[in-house]
N, C-alpha and C positions, 0 to 999 in steps of 0.2 A: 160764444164767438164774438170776438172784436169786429161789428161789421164795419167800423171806420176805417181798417184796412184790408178787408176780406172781401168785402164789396167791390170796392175800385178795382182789387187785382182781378177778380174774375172775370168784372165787364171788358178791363184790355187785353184778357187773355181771350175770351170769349171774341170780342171785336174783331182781335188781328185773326183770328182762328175764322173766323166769316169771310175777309178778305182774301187768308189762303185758301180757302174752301173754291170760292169763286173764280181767284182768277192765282189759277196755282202755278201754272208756267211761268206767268210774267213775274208773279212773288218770287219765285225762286231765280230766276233768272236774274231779277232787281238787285236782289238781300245780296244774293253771289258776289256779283260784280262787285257790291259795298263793300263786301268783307275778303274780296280776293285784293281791292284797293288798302286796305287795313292790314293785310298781312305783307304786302309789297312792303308799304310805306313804315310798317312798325313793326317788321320783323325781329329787329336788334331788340324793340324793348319789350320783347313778350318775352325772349330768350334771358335776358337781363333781369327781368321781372320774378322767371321762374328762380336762376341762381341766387337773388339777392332773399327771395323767400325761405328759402333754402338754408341761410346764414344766417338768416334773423332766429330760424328755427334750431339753429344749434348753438346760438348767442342765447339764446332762453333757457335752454336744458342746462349750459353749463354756466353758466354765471351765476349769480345772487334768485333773481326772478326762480329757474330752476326749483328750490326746494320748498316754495310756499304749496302747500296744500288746498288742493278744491274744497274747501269743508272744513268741520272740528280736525284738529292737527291728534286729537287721541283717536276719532274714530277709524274704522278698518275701511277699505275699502269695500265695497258694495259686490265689485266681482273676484273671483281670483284672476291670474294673470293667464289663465289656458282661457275663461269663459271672455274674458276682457277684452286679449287678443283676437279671437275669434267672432267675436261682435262687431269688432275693429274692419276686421279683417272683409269681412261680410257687407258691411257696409261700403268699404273699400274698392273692393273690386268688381263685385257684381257677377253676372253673366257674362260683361264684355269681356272680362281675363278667357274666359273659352273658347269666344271667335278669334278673340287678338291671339290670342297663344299657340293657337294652330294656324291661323292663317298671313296673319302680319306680315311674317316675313316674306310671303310667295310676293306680297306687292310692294317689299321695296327691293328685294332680286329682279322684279323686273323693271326697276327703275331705279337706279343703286345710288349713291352719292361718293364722294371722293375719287368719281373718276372711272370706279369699277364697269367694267364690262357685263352687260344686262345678259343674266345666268347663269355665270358664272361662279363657280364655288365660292371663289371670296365675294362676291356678292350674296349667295346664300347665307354665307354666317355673319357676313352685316347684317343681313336684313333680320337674323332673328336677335342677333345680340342687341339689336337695335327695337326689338320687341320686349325683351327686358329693359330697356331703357325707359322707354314709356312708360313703364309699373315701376319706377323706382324713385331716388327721392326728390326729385324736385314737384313730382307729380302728387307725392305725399304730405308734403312741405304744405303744398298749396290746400291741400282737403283741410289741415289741422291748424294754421296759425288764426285762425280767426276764435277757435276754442279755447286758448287762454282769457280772452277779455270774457267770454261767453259765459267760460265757469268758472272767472271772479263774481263778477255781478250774480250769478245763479245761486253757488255755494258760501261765498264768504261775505259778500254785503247782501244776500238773501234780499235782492232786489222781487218783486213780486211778477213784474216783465220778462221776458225771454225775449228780446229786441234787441237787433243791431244798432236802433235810436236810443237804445237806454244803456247798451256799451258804449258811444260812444257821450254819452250825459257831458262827461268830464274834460271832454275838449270843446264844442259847444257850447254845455250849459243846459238851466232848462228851458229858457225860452224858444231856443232852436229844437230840444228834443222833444217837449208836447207841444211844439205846433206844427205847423206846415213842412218843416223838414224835416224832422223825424217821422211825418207820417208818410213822407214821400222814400225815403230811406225805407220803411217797413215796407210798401206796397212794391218798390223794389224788388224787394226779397221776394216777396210771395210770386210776383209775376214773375221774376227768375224760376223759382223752385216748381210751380206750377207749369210750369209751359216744359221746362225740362225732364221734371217727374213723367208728364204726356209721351214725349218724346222717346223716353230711357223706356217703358213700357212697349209702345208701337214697335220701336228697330228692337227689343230684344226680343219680341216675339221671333222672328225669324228661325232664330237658334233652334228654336225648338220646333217650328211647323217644317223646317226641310228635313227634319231629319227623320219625322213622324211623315211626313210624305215619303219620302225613301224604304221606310219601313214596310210601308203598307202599298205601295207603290200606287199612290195615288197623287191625283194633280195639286198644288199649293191653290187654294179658292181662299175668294174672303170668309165665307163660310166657317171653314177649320181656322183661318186665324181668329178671328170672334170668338169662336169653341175652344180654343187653348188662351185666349185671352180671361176670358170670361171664368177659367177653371182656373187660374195662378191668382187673379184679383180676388177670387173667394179666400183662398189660400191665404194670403197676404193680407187682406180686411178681419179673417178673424184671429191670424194672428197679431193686429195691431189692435183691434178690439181685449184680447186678453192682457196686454202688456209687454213690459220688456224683457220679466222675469220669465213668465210663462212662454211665449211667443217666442220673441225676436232671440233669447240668450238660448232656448234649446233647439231650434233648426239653426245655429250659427254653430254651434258646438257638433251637432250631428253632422252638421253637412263637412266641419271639418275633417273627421272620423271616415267619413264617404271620398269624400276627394283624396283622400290616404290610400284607401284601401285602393281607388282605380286607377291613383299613379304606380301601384305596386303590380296590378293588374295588368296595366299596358304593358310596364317593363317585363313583366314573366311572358305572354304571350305574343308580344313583341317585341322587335328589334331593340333587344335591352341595352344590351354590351354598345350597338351603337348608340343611341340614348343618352349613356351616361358619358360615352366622350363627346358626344358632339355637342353636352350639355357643357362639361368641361373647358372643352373648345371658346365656346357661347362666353362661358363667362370670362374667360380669359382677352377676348376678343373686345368685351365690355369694358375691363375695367384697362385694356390699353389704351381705348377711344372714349373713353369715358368726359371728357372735355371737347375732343372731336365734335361727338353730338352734341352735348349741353351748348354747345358757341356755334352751330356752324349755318351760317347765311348761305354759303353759294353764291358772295357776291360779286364775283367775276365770269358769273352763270352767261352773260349778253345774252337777257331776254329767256335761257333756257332753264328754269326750273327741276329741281327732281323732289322724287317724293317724298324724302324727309324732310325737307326746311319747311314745306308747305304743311306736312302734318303736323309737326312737332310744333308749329306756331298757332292751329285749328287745336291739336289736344291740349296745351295749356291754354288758349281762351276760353276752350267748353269747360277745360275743368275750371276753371275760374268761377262759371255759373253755379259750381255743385258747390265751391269753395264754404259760402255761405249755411246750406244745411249739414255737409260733414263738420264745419266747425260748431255747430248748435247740438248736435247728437252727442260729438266728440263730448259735449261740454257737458251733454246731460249725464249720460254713462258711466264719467272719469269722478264723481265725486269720491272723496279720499284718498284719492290717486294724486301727489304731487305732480305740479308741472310740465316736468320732468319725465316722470313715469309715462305722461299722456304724453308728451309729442315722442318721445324716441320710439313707444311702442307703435305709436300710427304709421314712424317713418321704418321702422325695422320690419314688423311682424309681417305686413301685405308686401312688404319689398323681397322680403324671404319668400314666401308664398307664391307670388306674381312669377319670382324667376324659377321655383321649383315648375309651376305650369308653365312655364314658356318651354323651359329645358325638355318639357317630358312630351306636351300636345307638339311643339315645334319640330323640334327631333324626328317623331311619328310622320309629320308630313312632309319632313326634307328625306327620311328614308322612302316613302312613298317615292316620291319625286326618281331618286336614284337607283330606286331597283327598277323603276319603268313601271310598275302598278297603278300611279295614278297621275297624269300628266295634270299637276298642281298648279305651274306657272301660266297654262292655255288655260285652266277655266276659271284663274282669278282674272286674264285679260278678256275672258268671250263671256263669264257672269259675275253675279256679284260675290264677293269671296265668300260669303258663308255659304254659299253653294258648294264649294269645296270641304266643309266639314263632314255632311256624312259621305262622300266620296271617298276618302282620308279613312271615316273610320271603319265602313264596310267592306274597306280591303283585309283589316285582321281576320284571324279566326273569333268564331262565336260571333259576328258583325252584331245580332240580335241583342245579345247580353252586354254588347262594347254601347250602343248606339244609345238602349233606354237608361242605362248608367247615366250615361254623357247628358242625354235630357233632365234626368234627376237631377243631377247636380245644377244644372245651367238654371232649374225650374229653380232650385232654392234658394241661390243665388241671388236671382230675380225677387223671388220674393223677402229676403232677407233686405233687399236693399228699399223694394216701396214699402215696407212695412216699417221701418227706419224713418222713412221720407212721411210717408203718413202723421207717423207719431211726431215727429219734428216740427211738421206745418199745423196739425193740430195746438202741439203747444206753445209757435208762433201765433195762432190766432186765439188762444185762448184768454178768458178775463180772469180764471183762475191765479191764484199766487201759485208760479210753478215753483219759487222755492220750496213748497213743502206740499204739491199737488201734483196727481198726473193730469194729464190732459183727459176730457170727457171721452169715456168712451165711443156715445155717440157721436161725438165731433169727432174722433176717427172715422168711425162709419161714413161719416157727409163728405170729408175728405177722398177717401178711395172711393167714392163716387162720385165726387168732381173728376178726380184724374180719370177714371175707366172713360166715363163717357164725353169727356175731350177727346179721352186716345182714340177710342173703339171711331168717334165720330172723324176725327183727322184721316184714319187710316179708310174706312169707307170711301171718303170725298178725294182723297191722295193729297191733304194736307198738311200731311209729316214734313215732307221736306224740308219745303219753305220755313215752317217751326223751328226745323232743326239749327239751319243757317242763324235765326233769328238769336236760339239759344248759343251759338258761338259770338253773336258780336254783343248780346248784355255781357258778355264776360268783360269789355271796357269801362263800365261805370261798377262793377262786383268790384274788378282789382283796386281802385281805388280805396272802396269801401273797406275792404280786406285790409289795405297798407293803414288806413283810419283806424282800424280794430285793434293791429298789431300795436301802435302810439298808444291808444287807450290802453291797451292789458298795464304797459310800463308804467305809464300814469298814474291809473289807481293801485296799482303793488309800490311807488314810488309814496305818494298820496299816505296811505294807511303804513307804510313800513313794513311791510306784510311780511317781507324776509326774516323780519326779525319776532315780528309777532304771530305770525301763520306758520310756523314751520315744525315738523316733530320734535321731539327730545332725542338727544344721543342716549 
């Protein structure tokens, strides 16, 4: 372990994690205000930010840069494109795709944009088409453009660092990248990744304890979150303990296979035929308003707000936090995989994915809504919406058999993505040469036990929140770093000629 950056990040994660602990209203209330003033003031360019990443990521795939290879240009790729995609994928979307997929849309039906009247049908099928939005590609764009400089430096100059600081060496230099800025640059990252990894653990919990409370019909206690906490971290630690091959590539593959089978499931046992049109619907909806969203401020709102402009400006700055480890994993996974290959399958394969569960979980609780079985819209406004998932699902038949599916999958999910995250910050901090090294397995270990007992500790004290706010406004100094990364990758494939010299044979 590098403690010259391991160190630092933990005490100011540790630090600020003492201050939320203590005084957690006024944190949260504070950070709020900051970051409700940031989203006012720099709406256009977080919207702006997401599009231009977006074309920088398809100015890569089809230009020149495109066909250089992560790696020897004879060797095979490491995964095939089912195990690839599904690593990808897993990584990607997480657990969230199954709150947001079923419930997203019930909160912006009740709080529509363009005008629409609050629950009304054309409000309904915004709010879900507008669910696929979210999971699609500017959102993807953003997880993977930092992976081209990540896995030049990794693969083709077999740099011995796995650093943001030693991507960007070549704009810089070395005197900025081993001293004081690039160490600041590194501990960045880590206090990004680390307070966010806390975060993504504590709020996905939920998924899984209300639906295990509904099951068994008992109360949601700290108790049983601890005890389903404590059961996925084990899960997740030894599969980031075995590796990528053993671990992370066969529950990313299984859980594909799984989530297969229970969108096939829902549609036979439930309201299929609706399903598949209102998924129809959904996407037709999308790709008409498809720039609608991507652009839209509201800025003739006078003072009134609705809930897309404010979300969509919170989901691309949070994702911007993640930006940094999805482009580092991206980077690890894609060797012998052209450029190419790696960004369009990160932007396709979860964007395919993302809309099949929006279409199928969304669907399920807009027909809930209209047959009158589950009044959707009152208990995403009287609790907090994942409350509304097992509500949603205990209305089918077999509620039993729908319910612990649903947790399997959300549990895998979960863990496919901190095991990911494990393995990533591991071999950020490690001294090993990761060109031709994995990360210590113990240094896994010490990692998923950093994050457990940050989470397990924030969630005890109720110092998630304020965290969480925290982890949407480092998204301002990540994106920068991120558009630094993107200059670097052109740099060094400009640099070495790499088009010409890194590329397969015809």
């Amino acid at each position: 372990m590098d403690l010259s950056i391991t160190l630092p990040a933990i005490i100011i994660v540790g630090a600020f994690s003492l201050i939320f602990a203590l005084f957690t209203d006024e944190s949260t209330d504070q950070l709020q205000s900051i970051f409700d003033f940031v989203v006012d003031q720099f709406r256009w360019g977080y919207i702006w930010y997401g599009a231009l990443i977006t074309i920088a990521a398809i100015y890569f795939s089809f230009s020149k840069y495109g066909q250089v290879v992560l790696g020897n240009p004879t060797d095979k790729p490491r995964f095939t494109l089912f195990e690839y995609s599904s690593i990808l994928v897993s990584m990607g979307l997480g657990a969230t795709i199954m709150r947001t997929g079923m419930v997203q849309w019930a909160e912006v039906a009740n709080d529509p944009p363009f005008g629409l009247e609050p629950g009304s049908t054309d409000a309904i099928l915004a709010g879900n088409s507008y669910s696929m939005f979210l999971w699609s590609f500017q959102t993807f764009a953003i997880f993977v453009m930092v992976a081209p400089a990540m896995g030049y430096i990794l693969h083709v100059r077999k740099k011995p660092k796995l650093r943001i600081s030693e991507a960007c060496r070549c704009l810089f230099g070395d005197r900025f990248t081993d001293g004081v800025g690039g160490k600041t640059l590194d501990i960045l990252f880590l206090v990004s990744i680390l307070s966010g990894a806390a975060v993504t653990l504590g709020l996905g919990t939920p998924i899984v304890t209300q639906n295990i409370a509904q099951l068994f019909e008992i109360d949601i206690t700290l108790p049983l979150t601890i005890i389903v906490t404590l059961i996925w971290v084990t899960v997740f630690t030894i599969s980031a303990y075995v590796g990528i091959d053993k671990g992370i590539k066969r529950l990313s593959t299984m859980n594909m296979y799984l989530a297969g089978v229970f969108a096939i499931f829902i549609l036979v046992i439930g309201p299929g035929m609706f399903i598949l049109n209102y998924f129809t619907d959904s996407v037709r909806y999308l790709l008409s308003n498809y720039l609608n969203f991507s652009f839209y401020t509201n800025s003739l709102h006078n003072g009134e707000s609705t809930h897309v402009e404010s979300h969509t400006v919170f989901w691309f700055a949070y994702n911007a936090t993640w930006a940094m480890l999805h482009g580092v994993f991206a980077a690890v996974v894609s060797k012998g995989r052209t450029i190419k290959e790696m960004i369009l399958t990160y932007l396709l394969a979860p964007t395919l994915l993302s809309w099949i569960a929006t279409g199928v979980l969304g669907g399920l609780g807009v027909n809930r809504l209209l047959s009158g079985d589950v009044a959707v819209l009152d208990l995403i406004k009287d609790q907090e919406p994942v409350a509304a998932v097992p509500a949603i699902l205990e209305s089918l038949p077999f509620p039993w058999i729908t319910m612990i599916v649903f947790v399997i999958i959300a549990a895998i999910f979960m863990v496919t993505t901190l095991d990911s995250t494990t393995y990533t910050i591991s071999a950020y901090m490690s001294k090993h040469d990761m060109s031709n090294q994995t990360p210590s397995k113990n240094l896994r270990v010490v990692v998923s036990f950093v994050i457990t007992v940050l989470a397990l500790t924030l969630m005890s004290i109720g110092g998630l929140a304020p965290l969480e706010v925290l982890s949407g406004l480092m998204g301002i100094p990540i994106i920068l770093i991120q558009i630094l990364t993107v200059f670097a990758a052109k740099k060094m494939i400009d640099q070495d000629q790499a088009w010409i010299t890194n590329v397969r044979k015809k």
